[in-house]
PDB file of N, CA, C and O in Angstrom:
ATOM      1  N   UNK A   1       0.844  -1.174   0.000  1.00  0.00           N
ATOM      2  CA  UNK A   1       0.000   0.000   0.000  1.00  0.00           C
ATOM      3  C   UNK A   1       0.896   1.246   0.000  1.00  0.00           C
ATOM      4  O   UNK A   1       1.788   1.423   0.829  1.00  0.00           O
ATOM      5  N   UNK A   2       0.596   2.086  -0.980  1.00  0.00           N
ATOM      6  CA  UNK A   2       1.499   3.437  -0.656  1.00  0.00           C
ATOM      7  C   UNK A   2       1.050   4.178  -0.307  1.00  0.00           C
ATOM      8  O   UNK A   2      -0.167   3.999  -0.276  1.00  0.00           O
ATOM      9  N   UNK A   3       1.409   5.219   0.099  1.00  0.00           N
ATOM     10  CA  UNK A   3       0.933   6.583   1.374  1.00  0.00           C
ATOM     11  C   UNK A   3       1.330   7.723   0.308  1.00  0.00           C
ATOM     12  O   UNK A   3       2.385   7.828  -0.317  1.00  0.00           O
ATOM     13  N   UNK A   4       0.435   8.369   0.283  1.00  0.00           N
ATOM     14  CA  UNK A   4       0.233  10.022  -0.551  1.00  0.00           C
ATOM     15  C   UNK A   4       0.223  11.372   0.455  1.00  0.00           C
ATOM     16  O   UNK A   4      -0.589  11.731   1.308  1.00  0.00           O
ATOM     17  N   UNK A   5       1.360  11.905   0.024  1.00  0.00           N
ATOM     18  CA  UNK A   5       1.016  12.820   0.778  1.00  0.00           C
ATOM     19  C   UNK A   5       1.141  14.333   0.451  1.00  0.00           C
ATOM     20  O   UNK A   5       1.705  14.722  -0.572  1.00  0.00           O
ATOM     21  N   UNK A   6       0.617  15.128   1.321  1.00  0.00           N
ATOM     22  CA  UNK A   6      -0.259  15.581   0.585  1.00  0.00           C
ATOM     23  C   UNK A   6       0.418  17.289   0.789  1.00  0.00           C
ATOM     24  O   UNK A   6       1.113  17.404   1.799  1.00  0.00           O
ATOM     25  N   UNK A   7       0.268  18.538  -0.052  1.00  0.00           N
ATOM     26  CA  UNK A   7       0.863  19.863  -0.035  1.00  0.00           C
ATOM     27  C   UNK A   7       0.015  20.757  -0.739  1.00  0.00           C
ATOM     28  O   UNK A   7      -0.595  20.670  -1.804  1.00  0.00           O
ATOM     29  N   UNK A   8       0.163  21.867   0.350  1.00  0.00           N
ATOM     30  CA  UNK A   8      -0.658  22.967  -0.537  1.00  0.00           C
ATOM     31  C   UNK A   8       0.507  24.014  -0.659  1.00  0.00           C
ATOM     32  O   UNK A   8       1.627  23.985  -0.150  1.00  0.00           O
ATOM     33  N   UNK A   9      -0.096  24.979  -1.509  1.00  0.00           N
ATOM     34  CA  UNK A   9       0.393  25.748  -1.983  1.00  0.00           C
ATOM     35  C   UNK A   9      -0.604  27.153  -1.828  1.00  0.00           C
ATOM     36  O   UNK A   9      -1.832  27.093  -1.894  1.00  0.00           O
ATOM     37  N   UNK A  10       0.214  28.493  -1.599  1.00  0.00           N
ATOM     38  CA  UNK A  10      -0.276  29.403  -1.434  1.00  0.00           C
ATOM     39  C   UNK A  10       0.275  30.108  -2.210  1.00  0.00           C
ATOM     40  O   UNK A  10       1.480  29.923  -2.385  1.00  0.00           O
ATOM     41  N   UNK A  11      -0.448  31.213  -2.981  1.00  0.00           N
ATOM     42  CA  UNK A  11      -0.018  32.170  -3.822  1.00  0.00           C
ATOM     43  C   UNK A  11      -0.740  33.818  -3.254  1.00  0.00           C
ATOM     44  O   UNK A  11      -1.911  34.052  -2.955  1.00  0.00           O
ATOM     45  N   UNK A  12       0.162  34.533  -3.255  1.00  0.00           N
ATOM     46  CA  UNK A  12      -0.281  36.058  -2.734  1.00  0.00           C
ATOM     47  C   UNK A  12       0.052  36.862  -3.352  1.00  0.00           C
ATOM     48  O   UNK A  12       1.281  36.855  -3.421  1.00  0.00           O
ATOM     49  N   UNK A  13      -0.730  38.225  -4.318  1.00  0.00           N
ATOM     50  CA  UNK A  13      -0.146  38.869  -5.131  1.00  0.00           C
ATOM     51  C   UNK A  13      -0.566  40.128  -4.482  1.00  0.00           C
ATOM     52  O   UNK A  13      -1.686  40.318  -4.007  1.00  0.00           O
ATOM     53  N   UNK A  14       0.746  41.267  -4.497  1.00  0.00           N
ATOM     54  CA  UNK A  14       0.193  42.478  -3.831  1.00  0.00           C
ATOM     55  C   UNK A  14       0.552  43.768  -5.059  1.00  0.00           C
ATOM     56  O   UNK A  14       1.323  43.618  -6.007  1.00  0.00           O
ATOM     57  N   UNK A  15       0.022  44.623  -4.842  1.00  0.00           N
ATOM     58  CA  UNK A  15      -0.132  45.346  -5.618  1.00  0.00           C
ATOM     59  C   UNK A  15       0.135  46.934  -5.012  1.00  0.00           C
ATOM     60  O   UNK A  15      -0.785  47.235  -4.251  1.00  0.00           O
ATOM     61  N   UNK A  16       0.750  47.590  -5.098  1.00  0.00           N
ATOM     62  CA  UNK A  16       1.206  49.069  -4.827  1.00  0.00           C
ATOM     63  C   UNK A  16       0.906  50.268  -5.402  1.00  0.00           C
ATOM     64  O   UNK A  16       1.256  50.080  -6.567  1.00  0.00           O
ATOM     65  N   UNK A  17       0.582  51.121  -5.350  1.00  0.00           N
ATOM     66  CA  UNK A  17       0.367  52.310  -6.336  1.00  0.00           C
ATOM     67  C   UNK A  17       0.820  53.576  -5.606  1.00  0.00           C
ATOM     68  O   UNK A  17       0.615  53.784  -4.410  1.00  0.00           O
ATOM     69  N   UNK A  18       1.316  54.217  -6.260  1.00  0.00           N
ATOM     70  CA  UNK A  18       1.652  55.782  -5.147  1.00  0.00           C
ATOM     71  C   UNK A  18       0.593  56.878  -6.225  1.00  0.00           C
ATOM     72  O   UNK A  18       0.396  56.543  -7.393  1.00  0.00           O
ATOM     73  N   UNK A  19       0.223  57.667  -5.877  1.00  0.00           N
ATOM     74  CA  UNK A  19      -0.033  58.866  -6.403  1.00  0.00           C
ATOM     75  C   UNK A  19      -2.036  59.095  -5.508  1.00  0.00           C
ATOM     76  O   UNK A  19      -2.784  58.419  -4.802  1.00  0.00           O
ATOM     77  N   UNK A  20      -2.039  60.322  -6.106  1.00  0.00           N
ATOM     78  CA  UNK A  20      -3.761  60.370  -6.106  1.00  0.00           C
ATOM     79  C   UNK A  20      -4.824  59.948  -6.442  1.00  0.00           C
ATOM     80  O   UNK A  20      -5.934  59.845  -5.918  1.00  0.00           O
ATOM     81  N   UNK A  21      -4.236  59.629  -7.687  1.00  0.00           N
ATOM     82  CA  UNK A  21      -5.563  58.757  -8.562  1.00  0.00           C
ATOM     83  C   UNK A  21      -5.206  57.292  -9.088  1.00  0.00           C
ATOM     84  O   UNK A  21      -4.256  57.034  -9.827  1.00  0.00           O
ATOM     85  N   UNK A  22      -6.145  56.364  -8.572  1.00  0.00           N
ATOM     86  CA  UNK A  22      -6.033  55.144  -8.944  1.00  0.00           C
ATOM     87  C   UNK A  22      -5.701  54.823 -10.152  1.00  0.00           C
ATOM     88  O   UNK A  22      -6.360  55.547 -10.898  1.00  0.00           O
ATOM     89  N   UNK A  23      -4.798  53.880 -10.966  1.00  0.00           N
ATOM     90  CA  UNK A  23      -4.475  53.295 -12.292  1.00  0.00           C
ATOM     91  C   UNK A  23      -6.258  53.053 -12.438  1.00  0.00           C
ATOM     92  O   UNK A  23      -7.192  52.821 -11.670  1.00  0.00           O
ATOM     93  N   UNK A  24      -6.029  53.296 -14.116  1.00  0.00           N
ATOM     94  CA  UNK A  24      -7.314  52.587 -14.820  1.00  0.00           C
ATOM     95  C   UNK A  24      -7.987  51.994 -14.487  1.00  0.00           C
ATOM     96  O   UNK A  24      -9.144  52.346 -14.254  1.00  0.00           O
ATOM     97  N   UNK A  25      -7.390  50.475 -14.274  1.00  0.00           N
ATOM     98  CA  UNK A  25      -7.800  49.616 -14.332  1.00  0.00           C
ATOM     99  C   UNK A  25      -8.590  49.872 -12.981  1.00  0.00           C
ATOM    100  O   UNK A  25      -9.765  49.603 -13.230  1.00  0.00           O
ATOM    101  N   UNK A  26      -8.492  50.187 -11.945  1.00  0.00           N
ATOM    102  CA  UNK A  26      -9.232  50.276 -10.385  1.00  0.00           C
ATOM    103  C   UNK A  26     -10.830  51.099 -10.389  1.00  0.00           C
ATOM    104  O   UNK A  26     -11.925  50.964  -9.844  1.00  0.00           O
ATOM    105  N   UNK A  27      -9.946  52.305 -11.687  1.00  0.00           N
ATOM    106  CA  UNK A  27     -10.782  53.462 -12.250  1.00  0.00           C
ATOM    107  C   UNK A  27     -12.219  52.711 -12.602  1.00  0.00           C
ATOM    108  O   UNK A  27     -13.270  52.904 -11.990  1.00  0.00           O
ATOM    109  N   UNK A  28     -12.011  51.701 -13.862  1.00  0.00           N
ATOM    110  CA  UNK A  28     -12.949  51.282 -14.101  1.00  0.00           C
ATOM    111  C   UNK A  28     -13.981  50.368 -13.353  1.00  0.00           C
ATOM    112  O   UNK A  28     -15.187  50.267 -13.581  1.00  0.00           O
ATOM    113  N   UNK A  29     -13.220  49.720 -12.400  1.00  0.00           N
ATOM    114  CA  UNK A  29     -13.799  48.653 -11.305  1.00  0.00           C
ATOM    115  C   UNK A  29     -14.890  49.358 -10.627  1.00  0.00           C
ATOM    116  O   UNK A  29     -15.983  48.870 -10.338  1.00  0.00           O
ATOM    117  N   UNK A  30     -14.306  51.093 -10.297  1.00  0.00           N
ATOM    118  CA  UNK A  30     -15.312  51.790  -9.387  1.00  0.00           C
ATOM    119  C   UNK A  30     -16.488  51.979 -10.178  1.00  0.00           C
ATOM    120  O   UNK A  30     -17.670  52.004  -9.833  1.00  0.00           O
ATOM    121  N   UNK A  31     -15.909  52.117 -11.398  1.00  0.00           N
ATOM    122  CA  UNK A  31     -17.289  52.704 -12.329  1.00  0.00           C
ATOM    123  C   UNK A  31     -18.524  51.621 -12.100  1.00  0.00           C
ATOM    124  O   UNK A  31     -19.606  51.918 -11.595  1.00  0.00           O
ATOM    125  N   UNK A  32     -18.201  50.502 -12.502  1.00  0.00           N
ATOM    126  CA  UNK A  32     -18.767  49.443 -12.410  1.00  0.00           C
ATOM    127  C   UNK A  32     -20.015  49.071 -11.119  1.00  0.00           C
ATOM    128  O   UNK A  32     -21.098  48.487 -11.108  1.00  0.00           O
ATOM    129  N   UNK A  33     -19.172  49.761 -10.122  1.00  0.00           N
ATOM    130  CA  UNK A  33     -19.969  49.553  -8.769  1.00  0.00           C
ATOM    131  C   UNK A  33     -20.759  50.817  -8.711  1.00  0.00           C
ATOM    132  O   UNK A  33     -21.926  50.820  -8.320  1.00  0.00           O
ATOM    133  N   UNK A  34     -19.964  52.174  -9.202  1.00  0.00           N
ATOM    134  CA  UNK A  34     -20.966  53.499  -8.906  1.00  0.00           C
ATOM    135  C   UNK A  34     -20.463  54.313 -10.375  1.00  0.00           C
ATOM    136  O   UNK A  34     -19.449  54.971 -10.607  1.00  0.00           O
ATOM    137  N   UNK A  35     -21.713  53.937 -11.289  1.00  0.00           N
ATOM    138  CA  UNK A  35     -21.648  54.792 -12.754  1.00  0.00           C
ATOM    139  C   UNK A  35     -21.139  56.150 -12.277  1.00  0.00           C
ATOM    140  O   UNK A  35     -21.833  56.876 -11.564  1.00  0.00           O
ATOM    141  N   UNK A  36     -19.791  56.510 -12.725  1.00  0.00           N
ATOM    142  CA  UNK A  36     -19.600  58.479 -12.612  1.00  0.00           C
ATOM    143  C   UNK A  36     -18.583  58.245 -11.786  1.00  0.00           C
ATOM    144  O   UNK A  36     -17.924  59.281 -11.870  1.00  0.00           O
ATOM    145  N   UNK A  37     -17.988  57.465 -10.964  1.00  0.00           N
ATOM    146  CA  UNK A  37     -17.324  57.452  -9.595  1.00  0.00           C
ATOM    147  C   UNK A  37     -15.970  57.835  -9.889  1.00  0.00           C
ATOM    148  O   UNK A  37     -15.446  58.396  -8.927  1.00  0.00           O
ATOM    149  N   UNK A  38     -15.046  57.688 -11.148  1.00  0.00           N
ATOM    150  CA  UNK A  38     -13.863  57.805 -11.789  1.00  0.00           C
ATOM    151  C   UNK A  38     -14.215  59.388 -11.970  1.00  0.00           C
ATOM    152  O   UNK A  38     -13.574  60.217 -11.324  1.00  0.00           O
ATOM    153  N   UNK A  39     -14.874  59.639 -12.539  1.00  0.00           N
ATOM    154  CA  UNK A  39     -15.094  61.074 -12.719  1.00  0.00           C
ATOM    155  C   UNK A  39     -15.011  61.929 -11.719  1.00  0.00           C
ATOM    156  O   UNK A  39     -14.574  63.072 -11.855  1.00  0.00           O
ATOM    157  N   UNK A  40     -15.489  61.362 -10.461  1.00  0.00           N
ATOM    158  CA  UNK A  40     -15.425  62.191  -9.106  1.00  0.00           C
ATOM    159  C   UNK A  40     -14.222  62.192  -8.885  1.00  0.00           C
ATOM    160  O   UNK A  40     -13.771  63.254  -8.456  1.00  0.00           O
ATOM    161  N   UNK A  41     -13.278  61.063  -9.079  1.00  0.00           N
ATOM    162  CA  UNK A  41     -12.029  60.781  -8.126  1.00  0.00           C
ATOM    163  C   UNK A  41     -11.083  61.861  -9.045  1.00  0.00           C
ATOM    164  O   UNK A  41     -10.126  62.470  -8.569  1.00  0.00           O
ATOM    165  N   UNK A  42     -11.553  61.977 -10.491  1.00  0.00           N
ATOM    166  CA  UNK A  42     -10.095  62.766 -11.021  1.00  0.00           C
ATOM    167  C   UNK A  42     -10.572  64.232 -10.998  1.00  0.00           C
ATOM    168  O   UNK A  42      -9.725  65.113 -11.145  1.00  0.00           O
ATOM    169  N   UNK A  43     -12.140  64.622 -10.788  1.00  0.00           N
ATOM    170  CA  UNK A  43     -12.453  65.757 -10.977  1.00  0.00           C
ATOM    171  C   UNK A  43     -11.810  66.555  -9.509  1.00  0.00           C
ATOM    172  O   UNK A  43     -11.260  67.657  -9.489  1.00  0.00           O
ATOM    173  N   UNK A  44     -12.040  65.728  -8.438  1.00  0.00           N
ATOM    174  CA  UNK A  44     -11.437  65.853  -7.082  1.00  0.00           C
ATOM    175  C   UNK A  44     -10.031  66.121  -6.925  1.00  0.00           C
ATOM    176  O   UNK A  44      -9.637  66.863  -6.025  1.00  0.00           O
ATOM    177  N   UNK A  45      -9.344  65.634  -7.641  1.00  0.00           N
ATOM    178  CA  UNK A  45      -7.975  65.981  -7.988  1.00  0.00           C
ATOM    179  C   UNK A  45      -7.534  66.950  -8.725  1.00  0.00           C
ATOM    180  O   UNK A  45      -6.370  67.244  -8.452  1.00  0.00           O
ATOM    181  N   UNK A  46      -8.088  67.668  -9.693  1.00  0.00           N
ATOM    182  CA  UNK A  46      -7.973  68.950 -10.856  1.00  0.00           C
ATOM    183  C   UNK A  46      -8.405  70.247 -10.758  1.00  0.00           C
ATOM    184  O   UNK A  46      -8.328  71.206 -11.526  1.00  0.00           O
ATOM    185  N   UNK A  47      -9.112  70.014  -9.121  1.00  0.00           N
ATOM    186  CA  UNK A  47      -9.478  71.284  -8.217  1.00  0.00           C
ATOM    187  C   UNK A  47      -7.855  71.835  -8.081  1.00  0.00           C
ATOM    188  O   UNK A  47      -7.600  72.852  -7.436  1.00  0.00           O
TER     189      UNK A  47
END
């Protein structure tokens, strides 16, 4: 009889950004949840 044994594996990806306004890609995520919301975040910034 053979014995299996057994391993997991974990994967963690982190992600950094410096500045005021979120990259695109985040940009669009908000849109998604609140139509206009990208618009607030850069109009908020160009004051």
């Amino acid at each position: 009889m053979s014995k299996r044994k057994s391993h997991s594996v974990s994967i963690t990806q982190h992600k950094l950004t410096v500045g005021p306004i979120p990259p695109p890609e985040q940009l669009a995520r908000y849109n998604a949840i609140v139509p206009g919301f990208a618009e607030r975040i850069i109009s908020r910034w160009e004051e």
